[in-house]
Backbone bond lengths (Angstrom), bond angles and torsions (degrees), N, CA, C in turn:
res aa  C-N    CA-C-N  psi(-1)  N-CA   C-N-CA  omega(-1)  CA-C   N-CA-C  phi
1 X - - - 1.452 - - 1.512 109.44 -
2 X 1.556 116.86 139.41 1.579 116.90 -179.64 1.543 86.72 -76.79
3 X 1.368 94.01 149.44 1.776 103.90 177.44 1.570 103.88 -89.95
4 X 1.508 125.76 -0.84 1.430 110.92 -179.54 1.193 106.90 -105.74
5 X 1.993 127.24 -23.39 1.150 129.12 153.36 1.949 130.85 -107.65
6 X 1.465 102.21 -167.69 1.085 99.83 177.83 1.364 109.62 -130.47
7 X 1.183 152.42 -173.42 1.709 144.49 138.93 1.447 103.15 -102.73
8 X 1.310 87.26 152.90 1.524 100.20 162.40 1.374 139.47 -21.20
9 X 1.317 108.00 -55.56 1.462 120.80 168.33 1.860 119.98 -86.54
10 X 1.006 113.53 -18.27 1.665 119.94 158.46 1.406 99.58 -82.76
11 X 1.443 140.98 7.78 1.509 125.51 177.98 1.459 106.51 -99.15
12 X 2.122 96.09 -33.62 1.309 109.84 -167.29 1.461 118.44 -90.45
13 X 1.167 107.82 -16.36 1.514 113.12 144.36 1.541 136.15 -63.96
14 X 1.023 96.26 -23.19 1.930 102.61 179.28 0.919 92.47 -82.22
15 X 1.394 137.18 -38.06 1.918 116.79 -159.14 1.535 91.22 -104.16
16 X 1.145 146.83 18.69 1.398 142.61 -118.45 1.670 127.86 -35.79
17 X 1.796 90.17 80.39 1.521 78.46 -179.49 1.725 88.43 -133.67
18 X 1.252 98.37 -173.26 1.649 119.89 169.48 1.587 116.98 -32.38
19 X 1.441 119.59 128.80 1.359 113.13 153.90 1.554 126.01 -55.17
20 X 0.854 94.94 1.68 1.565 103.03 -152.76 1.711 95.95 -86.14
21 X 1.764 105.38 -49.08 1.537 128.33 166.63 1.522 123.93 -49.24
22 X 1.286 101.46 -38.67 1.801 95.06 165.72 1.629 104.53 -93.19
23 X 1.019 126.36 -25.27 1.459 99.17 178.32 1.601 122.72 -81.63
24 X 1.985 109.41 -2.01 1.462 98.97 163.78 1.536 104.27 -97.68
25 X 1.415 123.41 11.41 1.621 117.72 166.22 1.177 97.19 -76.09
26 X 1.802 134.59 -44.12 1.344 111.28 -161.79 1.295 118.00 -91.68
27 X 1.732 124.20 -4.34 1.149 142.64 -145.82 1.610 72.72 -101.65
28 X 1.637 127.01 -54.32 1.849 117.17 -171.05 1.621 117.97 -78.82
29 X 1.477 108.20 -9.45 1.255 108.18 171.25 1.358 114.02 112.31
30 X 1.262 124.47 -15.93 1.024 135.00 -150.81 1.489 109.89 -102.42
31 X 1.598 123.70 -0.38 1.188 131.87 132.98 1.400 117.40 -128.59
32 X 1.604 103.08 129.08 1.389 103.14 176.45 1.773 136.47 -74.02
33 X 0.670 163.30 177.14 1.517 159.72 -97.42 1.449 129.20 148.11
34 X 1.144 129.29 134.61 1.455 136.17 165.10 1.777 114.39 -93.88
35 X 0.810 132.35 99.71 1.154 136.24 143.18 1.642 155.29 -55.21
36 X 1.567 98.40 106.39 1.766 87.17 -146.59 1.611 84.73 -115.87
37 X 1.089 124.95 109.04 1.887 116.06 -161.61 1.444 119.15 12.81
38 X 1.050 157.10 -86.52 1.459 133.57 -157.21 1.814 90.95 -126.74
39 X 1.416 107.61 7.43 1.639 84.38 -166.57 2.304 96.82 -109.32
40 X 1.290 109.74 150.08 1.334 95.29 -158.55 2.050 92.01 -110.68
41 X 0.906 111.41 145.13 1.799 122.37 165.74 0.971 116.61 -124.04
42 X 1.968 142.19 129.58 0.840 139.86 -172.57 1.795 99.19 -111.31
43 X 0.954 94.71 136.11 1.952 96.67 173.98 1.353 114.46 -69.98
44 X 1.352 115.35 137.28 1.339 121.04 -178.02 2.071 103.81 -55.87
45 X 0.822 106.65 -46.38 1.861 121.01 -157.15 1.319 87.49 -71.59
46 X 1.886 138.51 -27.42 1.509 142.59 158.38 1.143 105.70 -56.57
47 X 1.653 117.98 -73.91 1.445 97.82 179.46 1.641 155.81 -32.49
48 X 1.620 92.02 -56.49 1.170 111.92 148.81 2.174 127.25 -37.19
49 X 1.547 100.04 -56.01 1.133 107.37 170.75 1.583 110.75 -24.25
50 X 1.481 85.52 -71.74 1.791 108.92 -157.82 1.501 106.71 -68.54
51 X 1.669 106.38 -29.09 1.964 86.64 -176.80 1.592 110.49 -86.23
52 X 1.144 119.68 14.79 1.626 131.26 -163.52 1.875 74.69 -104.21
53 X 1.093 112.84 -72.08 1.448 116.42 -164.34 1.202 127.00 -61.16
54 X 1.582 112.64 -5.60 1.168 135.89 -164.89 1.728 118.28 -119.84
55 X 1.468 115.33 0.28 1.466 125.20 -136.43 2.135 79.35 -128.96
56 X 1.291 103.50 110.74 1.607 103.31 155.99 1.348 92.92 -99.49
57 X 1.780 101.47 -175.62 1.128 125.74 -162.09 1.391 135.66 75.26
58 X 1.049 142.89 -147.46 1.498 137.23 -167.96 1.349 114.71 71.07
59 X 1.558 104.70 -148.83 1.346 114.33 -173.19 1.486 119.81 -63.60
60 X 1.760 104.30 -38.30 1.507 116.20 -176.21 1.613 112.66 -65.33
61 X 1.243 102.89 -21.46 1.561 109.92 174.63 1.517 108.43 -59.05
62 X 1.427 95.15 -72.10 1.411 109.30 -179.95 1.646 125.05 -55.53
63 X 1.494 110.20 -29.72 1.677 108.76 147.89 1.463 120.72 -34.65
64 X 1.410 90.79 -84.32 1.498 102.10 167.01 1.484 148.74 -40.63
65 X 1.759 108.48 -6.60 1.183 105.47 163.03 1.603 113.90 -117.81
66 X 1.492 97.94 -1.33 1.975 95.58 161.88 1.752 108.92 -79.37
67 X 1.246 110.41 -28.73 1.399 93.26 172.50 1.438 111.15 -78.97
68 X 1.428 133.58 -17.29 1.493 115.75 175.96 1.568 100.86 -80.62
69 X 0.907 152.29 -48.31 1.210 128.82 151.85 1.345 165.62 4.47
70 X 1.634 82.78 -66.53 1.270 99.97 -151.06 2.144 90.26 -92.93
């Protein structure tokens, strides 16, 4: 694996879903891409982007349900 990208199918294994799912993220834009004629690379520093931007839960979750609570 290049350590600055990923392929398609090393992307769709990390999140473990369908190839099919990252190629309509890059096909809507909504992850960006390198394009080298038919073969696709996603940048590591993209990935990251999108699962930060993409990721509920955490702490703000857990804020949010001591104040419904409480």
């Amino acid at each position: 694996m290049n350590s600055t990208h990923m392929s398609v199918k090393q992307l769709a294994a990390r999140w473990s879903c369908p190839v099919s799912a990252i190629y309509q993220q890059v096909r809507s834009g909504g992850l960006a891409a390198l394009h080298i004629g038919q073969t696709i690379r996603i940048p590591i520093a993209e990935i990251e982007r999108f699962e930060a931007q993409n990721t509920t839960g955490g702490d703000e979750v857990g804020r949010r349900r001591k104040t419904r609570s409480a």
